[in-house]
C-alpha positions as a Markdown table, in Angstrom:
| # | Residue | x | y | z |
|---|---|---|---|---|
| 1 | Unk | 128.3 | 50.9 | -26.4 |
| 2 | Unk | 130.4 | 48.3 | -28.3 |
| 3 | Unk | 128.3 | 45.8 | -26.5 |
| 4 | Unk | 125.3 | 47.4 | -27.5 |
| 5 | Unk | 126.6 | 47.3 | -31.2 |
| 6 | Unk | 128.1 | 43.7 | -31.6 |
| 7 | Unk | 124.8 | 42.5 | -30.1 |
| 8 | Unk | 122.9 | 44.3 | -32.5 |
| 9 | Unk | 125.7 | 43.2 | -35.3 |
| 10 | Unk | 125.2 | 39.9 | -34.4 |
| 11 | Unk | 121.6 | 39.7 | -34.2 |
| 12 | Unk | 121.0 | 41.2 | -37.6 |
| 13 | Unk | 123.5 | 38.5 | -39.0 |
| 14 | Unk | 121.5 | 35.7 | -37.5 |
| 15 | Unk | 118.4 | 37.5 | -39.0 |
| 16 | Unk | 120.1 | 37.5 | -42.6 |
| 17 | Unk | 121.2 | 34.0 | -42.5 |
| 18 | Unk | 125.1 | 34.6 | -41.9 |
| 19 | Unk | 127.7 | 33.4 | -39.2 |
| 20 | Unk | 130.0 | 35.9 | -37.7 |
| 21 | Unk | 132.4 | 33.7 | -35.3 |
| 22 | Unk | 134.7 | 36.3 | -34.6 |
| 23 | Unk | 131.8 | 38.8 | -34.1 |
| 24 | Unk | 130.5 | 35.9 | -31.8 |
| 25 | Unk | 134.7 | 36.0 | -29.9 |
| 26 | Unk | 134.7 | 39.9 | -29.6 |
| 27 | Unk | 130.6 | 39.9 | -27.7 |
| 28 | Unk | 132.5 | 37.3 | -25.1 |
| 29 | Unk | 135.2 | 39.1 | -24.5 |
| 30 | Unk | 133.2 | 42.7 | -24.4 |
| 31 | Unk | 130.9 | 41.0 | -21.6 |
| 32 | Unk | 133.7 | 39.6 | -19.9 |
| 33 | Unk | 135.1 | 43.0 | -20.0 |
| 34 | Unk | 132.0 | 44.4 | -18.5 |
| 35 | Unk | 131.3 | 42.0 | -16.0 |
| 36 | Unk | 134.7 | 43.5 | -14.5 |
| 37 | Unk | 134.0 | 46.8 | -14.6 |
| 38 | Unk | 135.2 | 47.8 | -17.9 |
| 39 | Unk | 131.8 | 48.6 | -19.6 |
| 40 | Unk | 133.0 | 52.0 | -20.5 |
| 41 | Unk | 135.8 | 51.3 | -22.2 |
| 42 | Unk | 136.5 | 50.6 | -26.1 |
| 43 | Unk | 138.7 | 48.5 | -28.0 |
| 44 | Unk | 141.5 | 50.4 | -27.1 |
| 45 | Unk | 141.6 | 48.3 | -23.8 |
| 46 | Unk | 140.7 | 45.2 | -25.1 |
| 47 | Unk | 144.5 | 43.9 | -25.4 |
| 48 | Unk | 145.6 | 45.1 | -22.0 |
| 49 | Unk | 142.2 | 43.6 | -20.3 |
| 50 | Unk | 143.4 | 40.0 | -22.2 |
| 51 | Unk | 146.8 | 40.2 | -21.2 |
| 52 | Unk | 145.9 | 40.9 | -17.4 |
| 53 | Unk | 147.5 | 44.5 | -17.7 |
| 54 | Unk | 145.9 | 47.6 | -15.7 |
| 55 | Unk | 143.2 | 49.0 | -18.2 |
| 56 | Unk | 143.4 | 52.1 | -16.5 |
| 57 | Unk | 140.8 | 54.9 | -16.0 |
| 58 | Unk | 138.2 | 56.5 | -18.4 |
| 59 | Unk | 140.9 | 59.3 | -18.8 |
| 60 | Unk | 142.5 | 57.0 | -21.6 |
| 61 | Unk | 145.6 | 56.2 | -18.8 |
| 62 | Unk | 146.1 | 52.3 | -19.8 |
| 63 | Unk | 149.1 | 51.9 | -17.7 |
């Protein structure tokens, strides 16, 4: 779902003209993310997915 919505962020910027760079960062990392296995979780896991922590289940468990 955050994908979804920082696609759709994105593309609506582009429509209107504006740059969103850091929009642009957080679509990489949320398909990187996903291309793991992580397409269900939110931002909540981002840091631990980054630092090469265990994300953990969809149970919230981030250990």
């Amino acid at each position: 779902l955050m994908l979804k919505d920082l696609r759709l962020a994105l593309q609506s910027a582009t429509e209107a003209g504006a740059a969103m760079p850091l929009g642009a960062e957080a679509h990489a990392v949320y398909s990187l993310m996903c291309s793991h296995g992580y397409e269900s979780r939110d931002f909540s896991a981002v840091y631990k997915f980054l630092t090469g922590g265990h994300v953990g289940s969809d149970d919230g468990d981030l250990k």
